[in-house]
C-alpha positions as CSV (number, residue, x, y, z in Angstrom):
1,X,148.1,148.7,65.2
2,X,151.4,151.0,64.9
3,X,150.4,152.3,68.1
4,X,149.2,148.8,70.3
5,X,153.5,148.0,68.9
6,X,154.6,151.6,70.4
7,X,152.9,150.9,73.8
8,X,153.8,147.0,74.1
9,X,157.4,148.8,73.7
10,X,157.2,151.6,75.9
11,X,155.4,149.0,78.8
12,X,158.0,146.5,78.3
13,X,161.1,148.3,77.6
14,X,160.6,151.4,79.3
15,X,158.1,151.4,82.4
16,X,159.4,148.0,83.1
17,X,162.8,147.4,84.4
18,X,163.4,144.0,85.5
19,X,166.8,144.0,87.5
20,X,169.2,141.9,86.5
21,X,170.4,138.8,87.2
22,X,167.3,137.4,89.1
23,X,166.4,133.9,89.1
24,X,162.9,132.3,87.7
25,X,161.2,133.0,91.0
26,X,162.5,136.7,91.6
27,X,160.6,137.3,88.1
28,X,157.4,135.8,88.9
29,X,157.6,138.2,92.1
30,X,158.6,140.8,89.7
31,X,156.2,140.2,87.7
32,X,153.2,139.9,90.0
33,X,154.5,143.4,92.0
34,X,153.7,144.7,88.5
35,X,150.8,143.1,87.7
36,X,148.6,145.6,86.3
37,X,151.6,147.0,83.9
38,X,152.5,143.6,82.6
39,X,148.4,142.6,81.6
40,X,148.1,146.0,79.9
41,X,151.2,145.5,78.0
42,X,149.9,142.0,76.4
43,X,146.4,143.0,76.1
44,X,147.1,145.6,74.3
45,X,149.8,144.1,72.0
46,X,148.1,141.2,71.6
47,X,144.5,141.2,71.7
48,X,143.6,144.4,71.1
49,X,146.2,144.2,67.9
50,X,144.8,141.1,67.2
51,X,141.0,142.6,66.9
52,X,142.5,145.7,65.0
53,X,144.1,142.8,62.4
54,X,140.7,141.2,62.4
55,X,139.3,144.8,61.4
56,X,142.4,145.2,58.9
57,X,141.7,142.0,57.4
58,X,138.3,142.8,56.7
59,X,138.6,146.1,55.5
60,X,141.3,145.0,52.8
61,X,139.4,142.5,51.8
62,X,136.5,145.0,50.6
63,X,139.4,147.0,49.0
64,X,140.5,144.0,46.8
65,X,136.7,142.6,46.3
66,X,136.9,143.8,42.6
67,X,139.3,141.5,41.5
68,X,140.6,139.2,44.4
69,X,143.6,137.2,43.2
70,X,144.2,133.6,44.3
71,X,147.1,135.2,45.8
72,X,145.2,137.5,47.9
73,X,143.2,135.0,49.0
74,X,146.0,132.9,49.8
75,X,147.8,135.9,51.7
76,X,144.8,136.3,53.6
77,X,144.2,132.9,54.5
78,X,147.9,133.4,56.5
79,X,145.7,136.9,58.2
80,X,143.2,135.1,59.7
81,X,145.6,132.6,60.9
82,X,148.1,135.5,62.2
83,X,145.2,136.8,63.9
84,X,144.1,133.1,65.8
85,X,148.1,133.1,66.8
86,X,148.4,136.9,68.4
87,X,145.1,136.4,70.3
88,X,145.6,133.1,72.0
89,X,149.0,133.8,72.5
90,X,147.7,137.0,74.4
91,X,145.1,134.6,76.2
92,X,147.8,131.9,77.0
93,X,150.1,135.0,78.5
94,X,147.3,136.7,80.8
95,X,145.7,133.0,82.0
96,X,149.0,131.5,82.1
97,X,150.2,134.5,84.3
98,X,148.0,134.6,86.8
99,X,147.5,130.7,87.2
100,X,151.9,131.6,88.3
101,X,150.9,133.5,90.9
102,X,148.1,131.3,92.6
103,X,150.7,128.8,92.3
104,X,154.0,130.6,94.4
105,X,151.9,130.3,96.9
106,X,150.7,126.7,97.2
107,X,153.4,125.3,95.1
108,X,156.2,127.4,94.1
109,X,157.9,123.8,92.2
110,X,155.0,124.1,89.9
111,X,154.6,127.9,89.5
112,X,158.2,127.8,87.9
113,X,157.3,125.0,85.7
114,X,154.3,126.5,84.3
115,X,155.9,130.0,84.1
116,X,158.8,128.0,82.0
117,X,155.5,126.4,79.7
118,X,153.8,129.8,79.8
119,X,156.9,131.2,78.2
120,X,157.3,128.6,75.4
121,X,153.7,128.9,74.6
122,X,153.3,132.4,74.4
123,X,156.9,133.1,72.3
124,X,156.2,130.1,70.0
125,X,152.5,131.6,69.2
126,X,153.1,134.9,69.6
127,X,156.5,136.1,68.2
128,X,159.2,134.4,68.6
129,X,159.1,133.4,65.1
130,X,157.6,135.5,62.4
131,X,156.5,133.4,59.7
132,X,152.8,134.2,59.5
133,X,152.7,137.7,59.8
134,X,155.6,138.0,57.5
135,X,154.1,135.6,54.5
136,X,151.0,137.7,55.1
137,X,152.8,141.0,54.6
138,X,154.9,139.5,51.5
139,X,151.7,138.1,49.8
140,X,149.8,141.0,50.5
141,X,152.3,143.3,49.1
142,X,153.1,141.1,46.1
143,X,149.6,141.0,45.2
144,X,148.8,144.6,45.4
145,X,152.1,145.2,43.2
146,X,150.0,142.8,40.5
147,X,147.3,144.8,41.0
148,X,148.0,148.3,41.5
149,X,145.9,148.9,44.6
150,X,148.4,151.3,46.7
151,X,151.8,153.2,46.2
152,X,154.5,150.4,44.3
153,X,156.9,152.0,46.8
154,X,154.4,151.0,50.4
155,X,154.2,147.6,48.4
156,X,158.1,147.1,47.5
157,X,158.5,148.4,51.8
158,X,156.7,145.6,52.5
159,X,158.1,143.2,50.3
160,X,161.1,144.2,52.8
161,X,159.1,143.7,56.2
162,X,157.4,140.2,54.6
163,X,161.1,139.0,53.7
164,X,162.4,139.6,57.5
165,X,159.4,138.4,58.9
166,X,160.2,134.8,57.1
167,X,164.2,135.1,58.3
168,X,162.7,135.2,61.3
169,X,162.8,131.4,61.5
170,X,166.6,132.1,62.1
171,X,165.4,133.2,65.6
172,X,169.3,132.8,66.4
173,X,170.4,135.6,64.3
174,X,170.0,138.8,66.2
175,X,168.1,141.8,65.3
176,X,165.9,140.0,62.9
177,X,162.9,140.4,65.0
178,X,163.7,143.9,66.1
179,X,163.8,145.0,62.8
180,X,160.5,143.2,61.4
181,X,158.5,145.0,63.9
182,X,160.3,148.4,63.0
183,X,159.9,148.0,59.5
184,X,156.1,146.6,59.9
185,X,155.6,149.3,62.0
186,X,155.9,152.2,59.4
187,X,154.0,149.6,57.1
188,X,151.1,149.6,59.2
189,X,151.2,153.8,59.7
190,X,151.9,154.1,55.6
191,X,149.1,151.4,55.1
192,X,146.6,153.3,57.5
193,X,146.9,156.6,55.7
194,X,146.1,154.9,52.4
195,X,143.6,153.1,53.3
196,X,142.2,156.4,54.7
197,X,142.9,157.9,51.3
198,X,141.0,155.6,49.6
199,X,138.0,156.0,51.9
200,X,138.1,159.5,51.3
201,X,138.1,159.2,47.5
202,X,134.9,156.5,47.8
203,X,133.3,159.0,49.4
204,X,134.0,162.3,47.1
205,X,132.8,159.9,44.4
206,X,130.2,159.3,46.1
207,X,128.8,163.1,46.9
208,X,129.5,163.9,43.0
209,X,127.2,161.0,41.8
Protein backbone atom coordinates (compact mmCIF):
# COMPACT_ATOMS: atom_id res chain seq x y z
CA UNK A 1 0.00 0.00 0.00
CA UNK A 2 3.22 2.30 0.84
CA UNK A 3 4.36 1.41 -2.49
CA UNK A 4 0.74 1.82 -4.87
CA UNK A 5 1.27 5.92 -2.70
CA UNK A 6 5.12 6.02 -4.07
CA UNK A 7 4.12 5.17 -7.68
CA UNK A 8 0.65 7.29 -7.83
CA UNK A 9 3.52 10.04 -6.86
CA UNK A 10 6.18 9.33 -9.09
CA UNK A 11 3.35 8.94 -12.21
CA UNK A 12 1.72 12.04 -11.28
CA UNK A 13 4.41 14.28 -10.08
CA UNK A 14 7.21 13.03 -11.81
CA UNK A 15 6.61 11.23 -15.31
CA UNK A 16 3.83 13.70 -15.82
CA UNK A 17 4.43 17.19 -16.48
CA UNK A 18 1.43 19.04 -17.43
CA UNK A 19 2.55 22.52 -18.87
CA UNK A 20 1.35 25.28 -17.47
CA UNK A 21 -1.23 27.56 -17.91
CA UNK A 22 -3.41 25.38 -20.34
CA UNK A 23 -7.02 25.65 -20.49
CA UNK A 24 -9.66 22.73 -19.68
CA UNK A 25 -9.42 21.40 -23.23
CA UNK A 26 -5.48 21.49 -23.58
CA UNK A 27 -5.71 19.04 -20.43
CA UNK A 28 -8.05 16.60 -21.80
CA UNK A 29 -5.62 16.59 -24.94
CA UNK A 30 -2.89 16.23 -22.39
CA UNK A 31 -4.38 13.92 -20.75
CA UNK A 32 -5.51 11.57 -23.58
CA UNK A 33 -1.68 11.99 -25.32
CA UNK A 34 -0.87 10.22 -22.07
CA UNK A 35 -3.34 7.92 -21.73
CA UNK A 36 -1.70 4.85 -20.72
CA UNK A 37 0.41 6.82 -17.84
CA UNK A 38 -2.57 8.50 -16.41
CA UNK A 39 -4.83 4.91 -16.08
CA UNK A 40 -1.81 3.27 -14.53
CA UNK A 41 -1.42 5.94 -12.07
CA UNK A 42 -5.16 5.58 -10.69
CA UNK A 43 -5.34 1.97 -10.97
CA UNK A 44 -2.73 1.55 -9.13
CA UNK A 45 -3.41 4.18 -6.41
CA UNK A 46 -6.74 3.45 -6.28
CA UNK A 47 -7.85 0.05 -7.04
CA UNK A 48 -5.11 -1.83 -6.58
CA UNK A 49 -4.68 0.16 -2.97
CA UNK A 50 -8.06 -0.32 -2.53
CA UNK A 51 -7.89 -4.36 -2.80
CA UNK A 52 -4.59 -4.24 -0.74
CA UNK A 53 -6.96 -2.25 2.08
CA UNK A 54 -9.55 -4.88 1.55
CA UNK A 55 -6.58 -7.54 2.33
CA UNK A 56 -5.41 -5.20 5.30
CA UNK A 57 -8.66 -5.03 6.65
CA UNK A 58 -9.08 -8.63 6.74
CA UNK A 59 -5.92 -9.59 7.95
CA UNK A 60 -6.21 -7.08 11.11
CA UNK A 61 -9.23 -8.31 11.82
CA UNK A 62 -7.89 -11.96 12.51
CA UNK A 63 -5.09 -10.16 14.56
CA UNK A 64 -7.72 -8.51 16.92
CA UNK A 65 -10.23 -11.70 16.77
CA UNK A 66 -9.24 -12.42 20.39
CA UNK A 67 -10.68 -9.68 21.92
CA UNK A 68 -12.33 -7.29 19.34
CA UNK A 69 -13.36 -4.01 21.02
CA UNK A 70 -16.51 -2.08 20.00
CA UNK A 71 -13.97 0.35 19.05
CA UNK A 72 -12.33 -1.80 16.59
CA UNK A 73 -15.22 -2.75 15.24
CA UNK A 74 -16.36 0.67 14.92
CA UNK A 75 -12.80 1.63 13.34
CA UNK A 76 -13.33 -0.91 10.93
CA UNK A 77 -16.62 -0.26 9.99
CA UNK A 78 -14.90 3.33 8.58
CA UNK A 79 -12.23 0.45 6.60
CA UNK A 80 -14.60 -1.05 4.69
CA UNK A 81 -16.23 2.14 3.86
CA UNK A 82 -12.56 3.75 3.02
CA UNK A 83 -12.23 0.96 0.82
CA UNK A 84 -15.96 1.35 -1.19
CA UNK A 85 -14.67 5.25 -1.54
CA UNK A 86 -10.86 4.54 -3.07
CA UNK A 87 -12.26 2.01 -5.49
CA UNK A 88 -15.24 3.74 -7.03
CA UNK A 89 -13.41 6.77 -6.99
CA UNK A 90 -10.74 4.87 -9.06
CA UNK A 91 -13.75 3.46 -11.31
CA UNK A 92 -15.38 7.04 -11.60
CA UNK A 93 -11.65 8.40 -12.71
CA UNK A 94 -10.80 5.63 -15.42
CA UNK A 95 -14.75 5.54 -16.91
CA UNK A 96 -15.18 9.08 -16.46
CA UNK A 97 -11.76 9.60 -18.45
CA UNK A 98 -12.30 7.86 -21.21
CA UNK A 99 -16.14 8.72 -21.68
CA UNK A 100 -13.84 12.70 -22.07
CA UNK A 101 -12.21 11.57 -24.78
CA UNK A 102 -15.06 9.96 -26.97
CA UNK A 103 -16.66 13.11 -26.21
CA UNK A 104 -13.78 15.95 -27.69
CA UNK A 105 -14.70 14.51 -30.53
CA UNK A 106 -18.44 14.65 -31.02
CA UNK A 107 -18.99 17.20 -28.52
CA UNK A 108 -16.17 18.98 -27.03
CA UNK A 109 -19.10 21.45 -24.88
CA UNK A 110 -19.89 18.35 -23.05
CA UNK A 111 -16.38 16.61 -22.81
CA UNK A 112 -15.41 19.77 -20.60
CA UNK A 113 -18.51 19.48 -18.53
CA UNK A 114 -18.11 16.03 -17.65
CA UNK A 115 -14.32 16.29 -17.26
CA UNK A 116 -15.32 19.31 -14.64
CA UNK A 117 -17.99 16.37 -12.95
CA UNK A 118 -15.38 13.71 -13.37
CA UNK A 119 -13.08 15.94 -11.22
CA UNK A 120 -15.58 16.70 -8.38
CA UNK A 121 -16.48 13.11 -8.24
CA UNK A 122 -13.29 11.61 -8.10
CA UNK A 123 -11.57 14.38 -5.42
CA UNK A 124 -14.79 14.30 -3.28
CA UNK A 125 -14.57 10.25 -3.15
CA UNK A 126 -11.27 9.81 -3.48
CA UNK A 127 -9.07 12.40 -1.51
CA UNK A 128 -9.77 15.52 -1.40
CA UNK A 129 -10.96 15.21 2.02
CA UNK A 130 -9.55 12.63 4.43
CA UNK A 131 -12.02 11.92 6.91
CA UNK A 132 -12.45 8.18 6.43
CA UNK A 133 -9.18 6.98 6.19
CA UNK A 134 -8.06 9.22 8.87
CA UNK A 135 -10.99 8.11 11.58
CA UNK A 136 -9.95 4.63 10.49
CA UNK A 137 -6.31 5.15 11.29
CA UNK A 138 -7.18 7.11 14.68
CA UNK A 139 -9.60 4.31 15.83
CA UNK A 140 -7.40 1.71 14.76
CA UNK A 141 -4.50 3.13 16.64
CA UNK A 142 -6.49 4.08 19.69
CA UNK A 143 -7.71 0.67 20.00
CA UNK A 144 -4.60 -1.20 19.60
CA UNK A 145 -3.06 1.39 22.37
CA UNK A 146 -6.16 -0.23 24.71
CA UNK A 147 -5.04 -3.41 23.77
CA UNK A 148 -1.51 -3.77 23.33
CA UNK A 149 -1.46 -5.40 19.88
CA UNK A 150 1.69 -3.49 18.27
CA UNK A 151 4.55 -1.04 19.31
CA UNK A 152 2.69 2.13 21.69
CA UNK A 153 5.12 4.25 19.58
CA UNK A 154 3.46 2.76 15.64
CA UNK A 155 0.14 3.34 17.61
CA UNK A 156 0.83 7.06 19.14
CA UNK A 157 2.42 7.68 14.93
CA UNK A 158 -0.80 7.02 13.93
CA UNK A 159 -2.68 8.68 16.36
CA UNK A 160 -0.74 11.58 14.38
CA UNK A 161 -1.67 10.48 10.70
CA UNK A 162 -5.60 9.75 12.02
CA UNK A 163 -5.53 13.41 13.57
CA UNK A 164 -4.42 15.08 9.97
CA UNK A 165 -6.40 12.86 8.18
CA UNK A 166 -9.67 14.46 10.11
CA UNK A 167 -8.04 18.30 9.55
CA UNK A 168 -8.34 17.36 6.32
CA UNK A 169 -11.82 18.71 6.21
CA UNK A 170 -9.96 22.15 6.23
CA UNK A 171 -9.13 21.16 2.53
CA UNK A 172 -8.25 25.09 2.38
CA UNK A 173 -5.35 24.91 4.68
CA UNK A 174 -2.36 23.86 2.68
CA UNK A 175 -0.10 20.91 3.30
CA UNK A 176 -2.62 19.01 5.29
CA UNK A 177 -3.16 16.49 2.68
CA UNK A 178 0.53 16.20 1.72
CA UNK A 179 1.44 15.48 5.00
CA UNK A 180 -1.37 12.72 5.81
CA UNK A 181 -0.18 10.69 2.99
CA UNK A 182 3.52 11.19 4.21
CA UNK A 183 2.88 10.39 7.56
CA UNK A 184 0.36 7.27 6.54
CA UNK A 185 2.84 6.31 4.40
CA UNK A 186 5.53 5.27 6.95
CA UNK A 187 2.36 3.97 8.97
CA UNK A 188 1.57 1.54 6.38
CA UNK A 189 5.60 0.42 5.94
CA UNK A 190 5.90 0.29 10.08
CA UNK A 191 2.40 -1.53 10.14
CA UNK A 192 3.50 -4.11 7.31
CA UNK A 193 6.66 -5.12 9.11
CA UNK A 194 4.66 -5.85 12.21
CA UNK A 195 2.16 -7.52 10.96
CA UNK A 196 4.94 -9.62 9.29
CA UNK A 197 6.41 -10.04 12.74
CA UNK A 198 3.61 -11.33 14.13
CA UNK A 199 3.12 -13.92 11.41
CA UNK A 200 6.44 -15.04 11.97
CA UNK A 201 5.96 -15.47 15.70
CA UNK A 202 2.38 -17.59 14.89
CA UNK A 203 4.38 -19.60 13.01
CA UNK A 204 7.56 -20.43 15.39
CA UNK A 205 4.79 -21.17 17.88
CA UNK A 206 3.46 -23.19 15.75
CA UNK A 207 6.67 -25.56 14.74
CA UNK A 208 7.47 -25.79 18.71
CA UNK A 209 3.93 -27.12 19.47
Amino acid sequence: MALCYVAMAVIFFGMLSMPQGLDTAGKIQYLQQHHLLVASGYGIGYLLFGVLLAILLQTLQQVFANRPSALFRLAERFGNVWLVLMLASGMVALIGLQMVFRLMESDPQQALALYNTRNLLTEALGGGIELVGGLWVLLLSISGLQQQRFSIVLHLLGLVVGGLGILTVLHTVPYLKDAFGLTQLIWFIWLGISLLRCSAGKGNHAGVS
